[in-house]
LOLOSE-237593 format. One line per field, with one value per residue: residue number from 1; residue in one letter; x, y, z of N, C-alpha, C, O in turn. Coordinates in nm, 2 decimals, decimal comma. Atoms other than C-alpha are relative to their C-alpha. Last residue first. Example, Ala and Ser with C-alpha at 12.3 -4.5 7.8 and 13.67 -1.06 7.14 Angstrom:
BEGIN
num = [2 1];
residu = [S A];
n_c1 = [-0,09 0,09];
n_c2 = [-0,11 -0,12];
n_c3 = [0,00 0,00];
ca_c1 = [1,37 1,23];
ca_c2 = [-0,11 -0,45];
ca_c3 = [0,71 0,78];
c_c1 = [-0,08 0,09];
c_c2 = [0,11 0,12];
c_c3 = [0,08 0,00];
o_c1 = [-0,03 0,19];
o_c2 = [0,22 0,12];
o_c3 = [0,09 0,07];
//
This chain:
BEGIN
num = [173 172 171 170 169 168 167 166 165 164 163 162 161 160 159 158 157 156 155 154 153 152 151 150 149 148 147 146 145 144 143 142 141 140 139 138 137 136 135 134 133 132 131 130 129 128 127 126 125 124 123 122 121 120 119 118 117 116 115 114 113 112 111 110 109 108 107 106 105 104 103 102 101 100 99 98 97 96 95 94 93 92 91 90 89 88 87 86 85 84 83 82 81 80 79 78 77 76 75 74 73 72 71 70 69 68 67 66 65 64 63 62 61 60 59 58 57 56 55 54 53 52 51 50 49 48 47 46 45 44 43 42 41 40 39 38 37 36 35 34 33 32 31 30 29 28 27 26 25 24 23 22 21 20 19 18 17 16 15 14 13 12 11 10 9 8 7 6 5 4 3 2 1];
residu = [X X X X X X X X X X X X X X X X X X X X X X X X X X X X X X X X X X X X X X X X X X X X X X X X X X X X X X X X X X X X X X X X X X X X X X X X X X X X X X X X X X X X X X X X X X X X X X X X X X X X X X X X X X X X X X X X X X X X X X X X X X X X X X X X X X X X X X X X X X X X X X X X X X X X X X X X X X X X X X X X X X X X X X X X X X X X X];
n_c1 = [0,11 -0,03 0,05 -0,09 -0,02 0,00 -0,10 -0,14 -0,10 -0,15 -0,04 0,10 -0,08 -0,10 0,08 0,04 -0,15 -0,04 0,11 0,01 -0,10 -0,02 0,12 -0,04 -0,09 0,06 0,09 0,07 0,14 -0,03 0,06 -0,01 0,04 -0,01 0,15 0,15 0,04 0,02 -0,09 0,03 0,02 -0,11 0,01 -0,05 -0,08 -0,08 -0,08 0,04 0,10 0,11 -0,01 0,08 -0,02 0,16 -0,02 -0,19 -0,03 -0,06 -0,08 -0,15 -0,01 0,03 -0,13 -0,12 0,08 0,02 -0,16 -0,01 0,05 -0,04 -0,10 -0,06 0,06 0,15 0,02 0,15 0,06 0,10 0,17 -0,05 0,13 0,10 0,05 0,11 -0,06 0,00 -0,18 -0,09 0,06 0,02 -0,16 -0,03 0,06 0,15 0,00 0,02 -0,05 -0,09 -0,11 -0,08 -0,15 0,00 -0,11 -0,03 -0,12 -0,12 -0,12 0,07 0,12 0,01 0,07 0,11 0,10 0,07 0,11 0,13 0,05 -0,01 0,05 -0,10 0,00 -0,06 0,06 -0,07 0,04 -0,03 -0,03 -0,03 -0,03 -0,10 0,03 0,03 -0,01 0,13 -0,05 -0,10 -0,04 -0,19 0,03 -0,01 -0,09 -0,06 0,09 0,14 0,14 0,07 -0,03 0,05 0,11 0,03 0,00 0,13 0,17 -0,06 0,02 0,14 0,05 -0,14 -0,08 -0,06 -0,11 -0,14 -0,10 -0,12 0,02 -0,11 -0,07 0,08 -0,05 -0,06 0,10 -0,08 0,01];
n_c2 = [0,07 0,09 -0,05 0,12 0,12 0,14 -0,03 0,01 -0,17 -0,07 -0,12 -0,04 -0,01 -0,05 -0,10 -0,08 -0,02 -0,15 -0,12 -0,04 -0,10 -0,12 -0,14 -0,07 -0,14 -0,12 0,00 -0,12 0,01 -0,08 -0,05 -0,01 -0,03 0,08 0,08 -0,06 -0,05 -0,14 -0,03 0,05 -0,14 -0,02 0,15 -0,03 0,06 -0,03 0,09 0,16 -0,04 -0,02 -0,10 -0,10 -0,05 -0,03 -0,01 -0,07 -0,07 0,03 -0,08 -0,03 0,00 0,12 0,14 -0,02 0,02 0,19 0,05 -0,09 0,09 0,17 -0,05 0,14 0,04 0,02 0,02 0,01 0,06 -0,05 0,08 0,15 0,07 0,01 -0,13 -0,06 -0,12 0,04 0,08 -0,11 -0,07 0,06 -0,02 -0,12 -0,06 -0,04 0,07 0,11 0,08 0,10 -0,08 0,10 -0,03 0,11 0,02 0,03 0,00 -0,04 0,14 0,12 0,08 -0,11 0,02 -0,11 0,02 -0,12 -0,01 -0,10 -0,09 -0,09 -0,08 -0,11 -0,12 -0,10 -0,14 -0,04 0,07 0,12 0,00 0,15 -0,03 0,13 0,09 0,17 0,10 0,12 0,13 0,05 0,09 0,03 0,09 0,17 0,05 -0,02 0,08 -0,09 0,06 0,01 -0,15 -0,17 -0,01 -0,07 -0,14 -0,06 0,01 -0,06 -0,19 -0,06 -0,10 -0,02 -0,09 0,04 -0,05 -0,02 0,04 -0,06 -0,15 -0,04 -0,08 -0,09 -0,07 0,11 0,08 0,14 0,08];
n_c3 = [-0,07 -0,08 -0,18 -0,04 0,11 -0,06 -0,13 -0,03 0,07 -0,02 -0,04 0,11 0,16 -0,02 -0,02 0,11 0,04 -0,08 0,03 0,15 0,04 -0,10 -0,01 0,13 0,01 -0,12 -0,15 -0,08 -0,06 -0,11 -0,04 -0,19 -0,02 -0,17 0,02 0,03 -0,10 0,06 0,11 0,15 0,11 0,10 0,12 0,11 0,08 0,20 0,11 0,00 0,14 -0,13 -0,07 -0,06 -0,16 -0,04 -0,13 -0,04 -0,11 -0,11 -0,02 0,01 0,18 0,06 -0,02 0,11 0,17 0,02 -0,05 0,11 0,12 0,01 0,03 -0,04 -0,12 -0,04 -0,13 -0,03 -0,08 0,02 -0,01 -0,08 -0,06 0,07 -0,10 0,06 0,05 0,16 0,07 0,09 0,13 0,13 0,03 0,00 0,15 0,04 0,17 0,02 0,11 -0,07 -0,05 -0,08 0,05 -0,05 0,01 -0,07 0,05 -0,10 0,01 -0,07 0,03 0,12 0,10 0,07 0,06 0,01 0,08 -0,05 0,12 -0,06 0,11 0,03 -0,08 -0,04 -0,11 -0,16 -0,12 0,08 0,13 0,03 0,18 0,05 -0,10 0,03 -0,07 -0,01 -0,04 0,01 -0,15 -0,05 -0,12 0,04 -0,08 -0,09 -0,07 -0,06 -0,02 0,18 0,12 -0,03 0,03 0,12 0,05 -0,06 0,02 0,17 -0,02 0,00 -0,06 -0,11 0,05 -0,08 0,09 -0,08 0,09 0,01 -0,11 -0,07 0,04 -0,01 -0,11 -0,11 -0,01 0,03 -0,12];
ca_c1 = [14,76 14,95 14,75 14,97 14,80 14,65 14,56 14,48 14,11 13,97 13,61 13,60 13,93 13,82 13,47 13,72 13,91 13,58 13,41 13,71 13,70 13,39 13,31 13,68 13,62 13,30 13,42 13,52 13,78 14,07 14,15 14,44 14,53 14,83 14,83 15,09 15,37 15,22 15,38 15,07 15,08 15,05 14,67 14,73 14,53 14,39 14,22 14,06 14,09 14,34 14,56 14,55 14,75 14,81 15,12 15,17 14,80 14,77 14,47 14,39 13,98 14,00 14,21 13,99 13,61 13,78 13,92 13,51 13,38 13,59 13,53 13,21 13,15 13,36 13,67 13,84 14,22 14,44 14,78 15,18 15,12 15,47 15,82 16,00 16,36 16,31 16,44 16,09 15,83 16,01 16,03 15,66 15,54 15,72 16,08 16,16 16,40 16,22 16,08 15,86 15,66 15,31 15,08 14,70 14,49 14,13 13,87 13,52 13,65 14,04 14,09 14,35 14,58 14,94 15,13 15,44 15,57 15,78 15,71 15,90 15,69 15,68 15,50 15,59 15,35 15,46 15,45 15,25 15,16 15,00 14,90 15,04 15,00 15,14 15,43 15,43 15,07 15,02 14,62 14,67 14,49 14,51 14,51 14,60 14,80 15,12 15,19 14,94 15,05 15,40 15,41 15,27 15,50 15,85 15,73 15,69 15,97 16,10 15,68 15,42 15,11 14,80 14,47 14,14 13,79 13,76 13,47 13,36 13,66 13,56 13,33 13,58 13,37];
ca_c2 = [7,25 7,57 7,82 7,92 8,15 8,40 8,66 8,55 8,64 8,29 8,28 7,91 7,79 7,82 7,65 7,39 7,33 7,35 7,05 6,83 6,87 6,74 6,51 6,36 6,35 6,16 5,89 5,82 5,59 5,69 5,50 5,61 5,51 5,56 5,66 5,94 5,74 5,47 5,14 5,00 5,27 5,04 5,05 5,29 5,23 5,44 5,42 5,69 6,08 6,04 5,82 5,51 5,27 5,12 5,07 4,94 4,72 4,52 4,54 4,26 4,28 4,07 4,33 4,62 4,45 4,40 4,78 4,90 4,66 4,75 5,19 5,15 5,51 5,59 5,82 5,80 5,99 6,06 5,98 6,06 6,43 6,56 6,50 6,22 6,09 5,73 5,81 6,07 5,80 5,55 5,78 5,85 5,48 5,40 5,27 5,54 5,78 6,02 6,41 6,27 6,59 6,54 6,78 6,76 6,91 6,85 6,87 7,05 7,37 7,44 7,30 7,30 7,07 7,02 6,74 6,68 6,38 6,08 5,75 5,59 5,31 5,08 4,79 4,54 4,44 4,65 4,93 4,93 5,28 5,32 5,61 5,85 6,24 6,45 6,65 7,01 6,99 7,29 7,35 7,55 7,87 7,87 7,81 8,16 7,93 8,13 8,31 8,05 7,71 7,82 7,91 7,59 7,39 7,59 7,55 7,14 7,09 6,76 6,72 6,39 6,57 6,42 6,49 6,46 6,38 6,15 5,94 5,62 5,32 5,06 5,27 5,56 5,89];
ca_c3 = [19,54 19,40 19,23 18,87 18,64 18,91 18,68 18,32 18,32 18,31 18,29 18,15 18,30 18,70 18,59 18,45 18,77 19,00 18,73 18,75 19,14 19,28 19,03 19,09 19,45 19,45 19,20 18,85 18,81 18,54 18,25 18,10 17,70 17,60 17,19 17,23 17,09 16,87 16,95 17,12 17,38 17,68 17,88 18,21 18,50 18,70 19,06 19,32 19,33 19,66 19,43 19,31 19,09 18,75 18,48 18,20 18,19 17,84 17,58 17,44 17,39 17,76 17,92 17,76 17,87 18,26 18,29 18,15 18,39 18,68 18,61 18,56 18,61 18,36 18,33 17,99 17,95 17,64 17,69 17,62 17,44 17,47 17,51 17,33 17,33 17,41 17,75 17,75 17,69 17,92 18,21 18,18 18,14 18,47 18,63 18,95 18,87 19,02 18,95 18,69 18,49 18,41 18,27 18,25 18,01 18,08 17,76 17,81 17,70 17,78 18,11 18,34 18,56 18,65 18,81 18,99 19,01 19,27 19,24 19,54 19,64 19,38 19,30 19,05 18,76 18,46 18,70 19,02 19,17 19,48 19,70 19,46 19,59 19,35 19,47 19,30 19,31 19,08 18,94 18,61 18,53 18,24 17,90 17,66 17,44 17,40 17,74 17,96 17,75 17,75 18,10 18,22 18,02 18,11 18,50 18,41 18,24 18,11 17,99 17,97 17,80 17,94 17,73 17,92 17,91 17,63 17,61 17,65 17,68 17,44 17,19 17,23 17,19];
c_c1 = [0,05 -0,10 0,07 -0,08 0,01 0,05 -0,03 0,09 0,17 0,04 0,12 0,00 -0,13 0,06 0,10 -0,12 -0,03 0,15 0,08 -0,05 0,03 0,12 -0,03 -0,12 0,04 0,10 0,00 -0,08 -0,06 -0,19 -0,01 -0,16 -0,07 -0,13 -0,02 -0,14 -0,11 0,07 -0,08 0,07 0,00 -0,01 0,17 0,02 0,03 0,07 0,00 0,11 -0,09 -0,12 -0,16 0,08 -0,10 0,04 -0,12 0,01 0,21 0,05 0,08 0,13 0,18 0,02 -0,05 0,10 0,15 -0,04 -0,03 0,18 0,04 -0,03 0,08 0,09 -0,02 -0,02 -0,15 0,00 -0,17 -0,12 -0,10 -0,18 0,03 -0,15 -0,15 -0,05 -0,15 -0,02 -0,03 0,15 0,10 -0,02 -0,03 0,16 0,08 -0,01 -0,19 -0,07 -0,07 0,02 0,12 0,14 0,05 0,20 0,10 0,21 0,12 0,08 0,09 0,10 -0,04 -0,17 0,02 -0,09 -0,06 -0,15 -0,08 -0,09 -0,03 -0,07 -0,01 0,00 0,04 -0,06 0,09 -0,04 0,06 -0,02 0,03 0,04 0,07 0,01 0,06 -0,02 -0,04 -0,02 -0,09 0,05 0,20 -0,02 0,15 0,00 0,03 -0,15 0,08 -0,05 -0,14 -0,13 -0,06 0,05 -0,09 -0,16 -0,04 0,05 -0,06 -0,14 0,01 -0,05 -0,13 -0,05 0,15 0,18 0,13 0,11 0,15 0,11 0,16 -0,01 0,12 0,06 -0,11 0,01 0,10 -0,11 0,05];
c_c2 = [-0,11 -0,08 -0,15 -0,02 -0,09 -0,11 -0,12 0,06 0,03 0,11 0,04 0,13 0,08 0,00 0,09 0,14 0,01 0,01 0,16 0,11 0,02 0,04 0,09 0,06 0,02 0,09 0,13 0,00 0,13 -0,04 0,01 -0,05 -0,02 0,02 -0,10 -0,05 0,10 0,12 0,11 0,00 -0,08 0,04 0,04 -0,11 0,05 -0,14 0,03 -0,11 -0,11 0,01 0,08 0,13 0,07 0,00 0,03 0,01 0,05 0,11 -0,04 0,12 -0,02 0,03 -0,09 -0,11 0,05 0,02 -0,13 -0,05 0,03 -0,03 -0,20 -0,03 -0,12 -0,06 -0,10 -0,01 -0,06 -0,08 0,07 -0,07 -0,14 -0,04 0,06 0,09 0,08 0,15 -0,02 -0,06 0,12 0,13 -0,05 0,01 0,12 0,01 0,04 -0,07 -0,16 -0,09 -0,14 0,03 -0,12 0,03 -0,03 -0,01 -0,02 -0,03 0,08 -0,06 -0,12 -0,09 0,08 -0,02 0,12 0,02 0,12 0,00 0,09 0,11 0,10 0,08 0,18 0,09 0,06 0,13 -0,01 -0,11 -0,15 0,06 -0,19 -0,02 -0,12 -0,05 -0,13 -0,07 -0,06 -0,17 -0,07 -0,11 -0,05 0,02 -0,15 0,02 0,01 -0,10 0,11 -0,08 -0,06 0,09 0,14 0,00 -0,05 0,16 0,06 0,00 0,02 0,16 0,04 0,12 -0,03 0,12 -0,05 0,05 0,00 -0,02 0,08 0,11 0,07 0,13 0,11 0,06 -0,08 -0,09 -0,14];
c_c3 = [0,08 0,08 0,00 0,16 0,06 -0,08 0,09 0,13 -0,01 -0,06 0,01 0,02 -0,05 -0,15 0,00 0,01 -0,17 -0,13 0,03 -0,05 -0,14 -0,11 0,02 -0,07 -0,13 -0,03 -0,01 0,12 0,02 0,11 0,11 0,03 0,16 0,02 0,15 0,01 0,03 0,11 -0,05 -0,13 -0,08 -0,14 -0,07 -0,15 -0,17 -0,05 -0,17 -0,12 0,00 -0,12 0,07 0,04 0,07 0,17 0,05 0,11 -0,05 0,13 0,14 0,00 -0,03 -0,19 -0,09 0,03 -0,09 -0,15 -0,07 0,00 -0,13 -0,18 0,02 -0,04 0,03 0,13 0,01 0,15 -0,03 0,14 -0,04 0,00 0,02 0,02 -0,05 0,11 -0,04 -0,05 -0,11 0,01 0,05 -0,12 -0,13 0,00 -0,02 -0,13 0,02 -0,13 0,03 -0,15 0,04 0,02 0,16 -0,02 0,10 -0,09 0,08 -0,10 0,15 0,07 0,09 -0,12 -0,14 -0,10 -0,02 -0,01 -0,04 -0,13 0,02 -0,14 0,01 -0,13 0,01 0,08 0,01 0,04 0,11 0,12 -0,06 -0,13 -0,02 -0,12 -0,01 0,11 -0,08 0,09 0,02 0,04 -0,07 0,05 0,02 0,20 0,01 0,09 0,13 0,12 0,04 -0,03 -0,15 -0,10 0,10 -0,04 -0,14 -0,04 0,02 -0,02 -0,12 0,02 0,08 0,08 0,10 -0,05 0,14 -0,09 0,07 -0,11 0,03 0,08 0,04 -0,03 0,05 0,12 0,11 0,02 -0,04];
o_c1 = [-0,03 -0,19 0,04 -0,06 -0,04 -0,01 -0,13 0,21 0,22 0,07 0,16 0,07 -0,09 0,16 0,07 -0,15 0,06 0,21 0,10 0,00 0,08 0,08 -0,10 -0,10 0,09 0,07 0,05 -0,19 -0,01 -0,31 0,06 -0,24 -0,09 -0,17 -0,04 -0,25 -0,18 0,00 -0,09 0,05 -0,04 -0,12 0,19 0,10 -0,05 0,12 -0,07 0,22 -0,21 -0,21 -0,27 0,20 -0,21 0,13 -0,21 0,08 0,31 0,15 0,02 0,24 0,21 0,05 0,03 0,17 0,17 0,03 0,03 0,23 0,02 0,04 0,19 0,10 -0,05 0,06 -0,25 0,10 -0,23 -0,14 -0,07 -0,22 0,09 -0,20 -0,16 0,00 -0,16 -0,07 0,07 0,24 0,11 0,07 -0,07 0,22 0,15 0,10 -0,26 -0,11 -0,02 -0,03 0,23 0,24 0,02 0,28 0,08 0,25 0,19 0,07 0,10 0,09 -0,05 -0,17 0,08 -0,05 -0,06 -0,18 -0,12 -0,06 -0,08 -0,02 -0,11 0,10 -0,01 -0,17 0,19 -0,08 0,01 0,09 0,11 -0,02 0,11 -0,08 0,13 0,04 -0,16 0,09 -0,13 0,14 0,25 -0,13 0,20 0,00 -0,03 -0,26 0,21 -0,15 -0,26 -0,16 -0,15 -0,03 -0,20 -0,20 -0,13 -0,03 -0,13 -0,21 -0,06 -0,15 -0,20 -0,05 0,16 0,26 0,12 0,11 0,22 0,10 0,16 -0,06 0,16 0,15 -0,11 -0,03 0,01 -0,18 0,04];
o_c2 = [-0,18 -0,02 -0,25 0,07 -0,19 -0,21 -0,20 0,09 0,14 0,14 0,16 0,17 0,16 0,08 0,18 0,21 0,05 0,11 0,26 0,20 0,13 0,09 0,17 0,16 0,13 0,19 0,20 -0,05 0,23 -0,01 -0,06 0,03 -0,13 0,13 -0,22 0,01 0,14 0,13 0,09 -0,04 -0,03 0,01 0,16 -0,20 0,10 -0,22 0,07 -0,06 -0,12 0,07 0,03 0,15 0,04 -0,06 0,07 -0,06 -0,02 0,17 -0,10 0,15 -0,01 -0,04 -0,14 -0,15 0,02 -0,06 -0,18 -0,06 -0,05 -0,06 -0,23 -0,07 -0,16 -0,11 -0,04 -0,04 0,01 -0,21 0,17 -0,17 -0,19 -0,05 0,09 0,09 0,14 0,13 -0,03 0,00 0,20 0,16 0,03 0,11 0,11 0,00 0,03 0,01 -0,26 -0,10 -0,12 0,04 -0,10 0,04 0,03 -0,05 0,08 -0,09 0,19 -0,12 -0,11 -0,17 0,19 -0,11 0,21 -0,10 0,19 -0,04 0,11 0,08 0,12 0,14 0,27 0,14 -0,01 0,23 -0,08 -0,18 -0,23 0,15 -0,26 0,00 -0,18 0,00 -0,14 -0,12 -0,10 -0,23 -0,17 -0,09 -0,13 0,11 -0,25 0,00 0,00 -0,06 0,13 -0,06 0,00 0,15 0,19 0,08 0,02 0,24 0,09 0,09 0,12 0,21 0,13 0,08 -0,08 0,09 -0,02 0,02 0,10 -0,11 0,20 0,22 0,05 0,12 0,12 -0,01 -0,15 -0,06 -0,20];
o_c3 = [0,14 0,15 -0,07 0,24 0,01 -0,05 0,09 0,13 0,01 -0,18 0,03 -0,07 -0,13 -0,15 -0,08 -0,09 -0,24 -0,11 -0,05 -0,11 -0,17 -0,22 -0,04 -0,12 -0,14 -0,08 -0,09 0,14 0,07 0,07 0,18 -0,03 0,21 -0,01 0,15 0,02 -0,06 0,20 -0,18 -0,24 -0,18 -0,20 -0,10 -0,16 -0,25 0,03 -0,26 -0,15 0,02 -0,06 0,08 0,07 0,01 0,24 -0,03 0,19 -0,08 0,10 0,24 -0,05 -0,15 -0,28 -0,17 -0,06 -0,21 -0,21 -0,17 -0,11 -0,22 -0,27 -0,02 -0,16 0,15 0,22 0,05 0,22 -0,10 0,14 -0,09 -0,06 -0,08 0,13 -0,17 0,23 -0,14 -0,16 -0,17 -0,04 -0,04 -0,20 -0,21 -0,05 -0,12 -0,20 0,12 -0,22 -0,01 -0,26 0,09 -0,06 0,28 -0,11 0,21 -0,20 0,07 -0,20 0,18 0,18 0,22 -0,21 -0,15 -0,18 0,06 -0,01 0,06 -0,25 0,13 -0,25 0,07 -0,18 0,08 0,05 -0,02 -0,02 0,19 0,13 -0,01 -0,18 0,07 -0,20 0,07 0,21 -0,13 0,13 0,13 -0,02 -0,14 0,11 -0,06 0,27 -0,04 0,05 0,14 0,19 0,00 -0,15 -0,22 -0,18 0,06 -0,12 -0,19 -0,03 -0,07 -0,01 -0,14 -0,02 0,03 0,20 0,21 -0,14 0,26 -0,22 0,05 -0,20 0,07 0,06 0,15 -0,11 0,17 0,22 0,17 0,12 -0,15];
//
């Protein structure tokens, strides 16, 4: 557990492919099913402190154990963390998420230790912000508010991994 952040609940992987990814972690992994939303919904995305409208992703999700495994493929050319980390020639694990429940106080205690926002936004889930990798790649770290609807759906989307009999791999969302 991160003494700054709490613990980790996910592991983002920022991929060129997202259909390639989700097969390889079903055929050679065994992790599945995954959660599709070909066209994430962002509500609002700010990078490096300008807003953008036109963030375009799709996103995956599955568990394997406790941990989510979320995969992250940017279908636009708008400026983000996620372009960045594959123009500099990388592909891969990009974050590791916290969700707490004080999700201000826990943002406000990393700005002040000198950590700096990349990028931060909402979606229908609730707010994120992304801390800058620090010059490690891989070492991003997201936090993610926890509310009502991510209670609700984290849980259904690793209940859906813990029995998994590998039919159904891919449910569009």
């Amino acid at each position: 557990m991160s003494r700054m952040f709490g613990p980790m609940r996910q592991i983002g992987f920022v991929v060129r492919d997202i259909e390639k990814a989700m097969d390889h972690w079903i055929r050679v992994c065994g992790i599945g099913p995954w959660f599709y939303a070909e066209r994430y919904a962002i509500t609002e995305f700010v990078y490096r402190g300008k807003r953008y409208d036109d963030l375009v992703a799709s996103v995956a999700m599955s568990h394997s154990g406790e941990m989510q495994i979320e995969l992250i493929q940017q279908r636009s050319e708008t400026p983000s963390m996620f372009r960045d980390f594959i123009r500099a020639g990388h592909e891969g694990m990009h974050h590791w998420a916290a969700w707490p429940e004080e999700y201000d106080a826990v943002r406000e205690k990393a700005l002040q230790a000198g950590f700096k926002i990349g990028q931060e936004g909402s979606l229908p889930r609730g707010r994120y912000a992304f801390f800058e990798d620090l010059g490690v790649p891989g070492a991003v770290v997201e936090l993610s508010e926890m509310t009502p609807a991510r209670r609700e759906i984290s849980p259904r989307i690793q209940a859906a991994a813990l029995n998994w009999d590998g039919r159904d791999p891919i449910r569009r969302v």
